[in-house]
N, C-alpha and C positions, 0 to 999 in steps of 0.2 A: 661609467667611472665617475663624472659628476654627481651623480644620485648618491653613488655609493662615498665618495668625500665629504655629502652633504649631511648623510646621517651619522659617518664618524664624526664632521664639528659638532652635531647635536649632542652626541654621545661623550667628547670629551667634555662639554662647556655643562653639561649636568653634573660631573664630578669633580668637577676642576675644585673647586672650596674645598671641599675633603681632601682631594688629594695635597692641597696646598698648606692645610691644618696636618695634615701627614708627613709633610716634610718637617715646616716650625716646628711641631712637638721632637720630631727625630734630633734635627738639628740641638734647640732646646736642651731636649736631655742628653748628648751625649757630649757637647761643649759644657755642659756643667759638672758631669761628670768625669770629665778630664782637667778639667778647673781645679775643686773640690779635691781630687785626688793626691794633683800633685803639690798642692796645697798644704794640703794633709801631712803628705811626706815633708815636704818642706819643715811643717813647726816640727817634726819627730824627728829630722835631722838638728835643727838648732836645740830642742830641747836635751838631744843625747848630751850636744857640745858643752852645755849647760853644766849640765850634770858631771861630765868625768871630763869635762877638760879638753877631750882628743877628739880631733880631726872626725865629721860626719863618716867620711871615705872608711874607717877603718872597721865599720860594723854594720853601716849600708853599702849595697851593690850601686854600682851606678845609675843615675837615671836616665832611662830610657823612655822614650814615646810608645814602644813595644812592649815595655811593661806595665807603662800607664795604662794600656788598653787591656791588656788581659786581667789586672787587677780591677776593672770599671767593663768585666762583661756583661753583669748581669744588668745594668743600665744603658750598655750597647742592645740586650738582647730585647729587654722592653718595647723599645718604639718598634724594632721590629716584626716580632711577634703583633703588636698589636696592627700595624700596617699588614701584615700578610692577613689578620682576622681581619680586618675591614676589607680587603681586597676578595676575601675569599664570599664575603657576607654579600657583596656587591655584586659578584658574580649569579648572583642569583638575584637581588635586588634588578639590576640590569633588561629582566625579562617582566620582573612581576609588577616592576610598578608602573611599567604600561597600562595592565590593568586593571591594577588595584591604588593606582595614583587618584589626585584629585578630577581631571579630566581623563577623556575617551582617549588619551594617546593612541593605543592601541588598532582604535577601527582608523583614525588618519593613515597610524604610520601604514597598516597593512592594505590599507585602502590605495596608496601610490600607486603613478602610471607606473611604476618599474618593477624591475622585478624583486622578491621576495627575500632572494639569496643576498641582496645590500642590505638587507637586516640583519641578516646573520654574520655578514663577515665584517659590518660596522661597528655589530655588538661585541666581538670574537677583537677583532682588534685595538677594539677601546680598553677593552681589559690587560689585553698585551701591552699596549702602551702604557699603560697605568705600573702594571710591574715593570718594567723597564725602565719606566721615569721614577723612579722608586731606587731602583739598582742605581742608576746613573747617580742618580743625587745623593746617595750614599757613598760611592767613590769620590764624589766631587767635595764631601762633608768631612773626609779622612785627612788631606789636608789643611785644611783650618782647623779643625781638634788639634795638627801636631806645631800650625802657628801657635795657638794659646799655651799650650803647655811649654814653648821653647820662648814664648814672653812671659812666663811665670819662674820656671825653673832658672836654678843661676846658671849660667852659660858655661863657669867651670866646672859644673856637675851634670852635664849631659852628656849621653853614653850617643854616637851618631847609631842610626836606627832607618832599615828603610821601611815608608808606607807599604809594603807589601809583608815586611815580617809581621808588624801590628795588624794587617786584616787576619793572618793565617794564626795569632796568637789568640783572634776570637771563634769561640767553638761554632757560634750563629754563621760566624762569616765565611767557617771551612763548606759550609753546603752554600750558601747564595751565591757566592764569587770562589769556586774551587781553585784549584793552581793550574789545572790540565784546561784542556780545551774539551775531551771527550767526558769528563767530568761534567762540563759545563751542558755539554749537548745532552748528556743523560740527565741529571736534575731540571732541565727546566722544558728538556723533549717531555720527561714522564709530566711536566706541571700540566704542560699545552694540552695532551693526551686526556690529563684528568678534567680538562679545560673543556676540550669535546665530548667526551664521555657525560659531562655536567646537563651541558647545554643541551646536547640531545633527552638525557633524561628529565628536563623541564619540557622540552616541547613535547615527549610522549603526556607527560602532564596534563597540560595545556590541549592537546587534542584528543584525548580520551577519559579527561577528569579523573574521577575519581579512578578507576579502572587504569587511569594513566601514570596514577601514582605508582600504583603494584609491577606494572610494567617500565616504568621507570627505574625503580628501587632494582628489582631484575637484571633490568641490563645494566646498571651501574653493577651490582655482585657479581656478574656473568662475568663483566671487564676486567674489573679485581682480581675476578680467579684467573682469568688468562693471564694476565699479567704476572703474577704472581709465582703462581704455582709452576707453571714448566720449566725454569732452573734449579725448582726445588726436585722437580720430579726427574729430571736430568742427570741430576747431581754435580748440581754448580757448587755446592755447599761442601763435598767431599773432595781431596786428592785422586781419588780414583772414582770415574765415572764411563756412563757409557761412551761418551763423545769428551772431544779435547772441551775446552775452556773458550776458546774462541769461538767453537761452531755451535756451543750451545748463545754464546751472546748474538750470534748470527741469526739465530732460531729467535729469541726472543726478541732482536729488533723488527724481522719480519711481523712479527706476529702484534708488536706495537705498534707498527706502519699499518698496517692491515686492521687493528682496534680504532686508529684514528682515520683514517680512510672511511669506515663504512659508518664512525660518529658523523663525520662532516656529513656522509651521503645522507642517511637516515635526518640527521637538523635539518637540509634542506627538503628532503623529501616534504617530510613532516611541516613544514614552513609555509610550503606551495600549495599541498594538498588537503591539508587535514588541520592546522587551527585555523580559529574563526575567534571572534571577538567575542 
């Protein structure tokens, strides 16, 4: 267990700056874009009053922190998108610049008196932590977006609004933070999934080269189709099928349980036995 805490500190203090530039930028752009916005509405309310006289209230809907956000999604959806492509980039950086970095990481790290499988699950979990501290900080980001906007906006033109209507008002944030909890287990079970599936298809990589590629690429499409295909071939997709609705989601959790099971077996396999520096 020591060994294995010792490569996840390595593991997170190598991305710690990005992921830290990951947040700044998030925060950044989506406090300005809540700023900017209601701002915006702001001069377009005085300007109406300007112009004909009457009352903002009578031609604008109230303002809301819930509508600030669904009007400023596509600058919500920015950092995020881009934080998921860095995370995902990383996810594969995480293995190769071991050996293609400025020094032999690689022959040290694989070189330890320990065992092999505290590499895999130091590198597996660094990544988790990184999207989690991602999500976290995004939840933690929702209220101070709705401070600024409730210190800019006049106090008699705001409509009460809860943080959870504004996340569900943005399209990005109905998949990252769904409303269910079994929502929640399905998007970010299938991330982890694709998470092993990843990592396994670099270490075939990595211990069969070039040949590892193809075998790689393979079992990543083999997983895909399993994945994929047997609700379709089911017929989750129709009212009437051969099996109810629940035994085919039963069918296909098994069958995800059982893609990720034999990614993990196979990364360590592959880990212990077969790369070499």
């Amino acid at each position: 267990m020591r060994n294995y805490l010792k490569l996840l500190h390595i593991e997170i203090h190598r991305f710690r700056s990005i992921l830290f530039v990951l947040m700044g930028l998030t925060a950044l752009v989506q406090i300005c874009a809540i700023a900017f916005s209601t701002i915006g509405e702001i001069n377009e309310r005085n300007a109406y009053f300007q112009q004909t006289g009457k009352p903002a209230e009578t031609f604008f809907a109230a303002m809301s922190f819930t509508r600030m956000v669904q009007n400023t999604q596509f600058w919500f959806a920015v950092p995020v998108g881009l934080s998921i492509a860095v995370l995902v980039i990383y996810a594969f950086l995480i293995w190769y610049r071991d050996w293609f970095g400025r020094s032999t990481f690689a022959f040290r790290l694989l070189a330890l008196p320990s065992e092999r499988r505290n590499v895999y699950f130091a590198k597996l979990t660094a990544i988790l932590t990184f999207i989690f501290a991602m999500l976290g900080f995004q939840l933690l980001l929702m209220p101070i977006c709705r401070a600024v906007f409730t210190m800019i906006a006049p106090a008699d033109q705001i409509q009460p609004s809860f943080i959870a209507d504004a996340i569900f008002a943005n399209q990005a944030f109905k998949i990252l933070l769904p409303r269910s909890f079994g929502e929640f287990f399905a998007n970010y079970g299938l991330g982890i999934i694709a998470l092993l599936i990843l990592f396994a298809s670099i270490l075939l990589e990595r211990s069969y080269r070039w040949l590892g590629i193809a075998l790689g690429l393979a079992y990543a499409g083999l997983c895909a189709a399993l994945m994929f295909f047997p609700p379709l071939a089911l017929g989750a997709e129709y009212s009437v099928g051969y099996l109810y609705t629940e035994e085919i989601y039963a069918i296909q959790i098994a069958i995800d349980l059982l893609i990720a099971i034999v990614s993990v077996w196979l990364g360590l396999y592959l880990l212990k036995k077969k790369v070499s520096v």
